[in-house]
C-alpha positions, 0 to 999 in steps of 0.5 A, a space after each residue: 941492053 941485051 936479053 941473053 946476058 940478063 937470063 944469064 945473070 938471073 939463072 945464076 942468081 937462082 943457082 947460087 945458094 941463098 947466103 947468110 946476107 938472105 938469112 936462109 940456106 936453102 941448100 941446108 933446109 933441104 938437107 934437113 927436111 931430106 933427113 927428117 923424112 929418112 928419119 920419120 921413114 925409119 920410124 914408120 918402119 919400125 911402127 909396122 914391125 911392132 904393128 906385126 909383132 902385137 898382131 902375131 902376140 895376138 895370134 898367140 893370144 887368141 890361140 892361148 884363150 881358145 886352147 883355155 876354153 877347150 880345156 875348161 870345156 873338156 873338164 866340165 864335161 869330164 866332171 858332168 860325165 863322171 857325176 853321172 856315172 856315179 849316179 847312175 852307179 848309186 841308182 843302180 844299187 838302190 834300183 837292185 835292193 828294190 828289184 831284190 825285194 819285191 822278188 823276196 816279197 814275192 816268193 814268201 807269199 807277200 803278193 800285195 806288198 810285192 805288188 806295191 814294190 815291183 810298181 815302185 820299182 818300175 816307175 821310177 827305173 823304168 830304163 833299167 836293166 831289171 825293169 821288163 822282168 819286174 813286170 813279168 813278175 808284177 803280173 804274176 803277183 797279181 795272179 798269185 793275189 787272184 786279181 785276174 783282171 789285172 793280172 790279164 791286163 799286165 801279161 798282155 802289155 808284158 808280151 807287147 812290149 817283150 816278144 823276145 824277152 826269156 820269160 814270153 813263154 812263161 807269160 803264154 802258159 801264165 795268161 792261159 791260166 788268167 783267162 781260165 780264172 776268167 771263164 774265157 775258155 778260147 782265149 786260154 786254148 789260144 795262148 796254149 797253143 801259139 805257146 805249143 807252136 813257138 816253142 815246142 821245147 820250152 821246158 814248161 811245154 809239158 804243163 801247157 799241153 796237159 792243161 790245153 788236153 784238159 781244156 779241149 777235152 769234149 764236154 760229155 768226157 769231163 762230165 763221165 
């Protein structure tokens, strides 16, 4: 038998549909898997859509928390901010009934209850806005006390701390007047004259230069 009519007969065969007597149509089978490919390929699709969608609500999401957290931050600020505003109002208040007290203390002659107060006040307001001028005046307690020792101690520390305070020159012309409680001549003709030399108008400038005439004045023409 001849070769070329039996691959004729065998390439037919392959072509043909597989019939019912075979019990599976291929052709069919591949229909249906072609199908439930489409169909799982549509499915994928729609599964990344959704994928998309969850991933810009998370977006959203994060968005929300983020602008939640900000806010949340702002009010505990905004609430931190205003509790020490109305501390430091309170504070002030008490801080100005003790300044204010001290100093009555002081002008009706209660130099060691003064003393007491202006101290207080200063350890614990340290930062406030009467604090140099309560030492100023805590030096001049201890002066009207007679206490120079502390009276010199405190000008000084005053005047290093506050050259351009408005009371300096008053603490110059003060601390003269320490040093001559204190037998130190020289030192008291020292502060007198830098007062002299840096403020020649200050309006105390006539007292100093009166007490700087009596304390340069020769020995002999203090004695006649």
């Amino acid at each position: 038998m001849s070769i070329l009519p039996l691959l004729c007969i065998t390439l037919m065969v392959m072509v043909s549909p597989v019939t019912a007597g075979s019990g599976i149509n291929i052709d069919k089978v591949i229909i249906n898997h072609n199908s439930k490919i489409k169909k799982l390929n549509q499915k994928y699709k729609s599964l990344l859509n959704e994928i998309d969608q969850l991933k810009e609500h998370q977006k959203v999401d994060d968005t929300k928390v983020k602008e939640l957290f900000r806010l949340l931050e702002f009010r505990q600020t905004k609430e931190v901010v205003e509790q020490t505003v109305t501390r430091i109002k309170k504070d002030n208040i008490k801080a100005k009934k003790l300044y204010s007290s001290a100093r009555s203390l002081l002008l009706t002659d209660q130099f060691e209850e003064a003393v007491v107060i202006f101290k207080k006040y200063m350890d614990e307001y340290p930062d406030n806005s009467n604090a140099d001028d309560a030492h100023y005046w805590l030096a001049r307690s201890y002066y009207a006390m007679q206490d120079h020792i502390n009276a010199k101690n405190t000008f000084l520390v005053f005047q290093q701390d506050n050259p351009k305070h408005h009371k300096f020159s008053n603490s110059l012309l003060e601390l003269s007047r320490v040093y001559v409680g204190l037998n130190e001549k020289d030192k008291a003709i020292d502060m007198l004259k830098l007062m002299v030399k840096k403020t020649p108008n200050h309006k105390s400038i006539n007292k100093a230069k009166q007490l700087l005439t009596e304390l340069t004045k020769p020995i002999k023409e203090l004695v006649e």
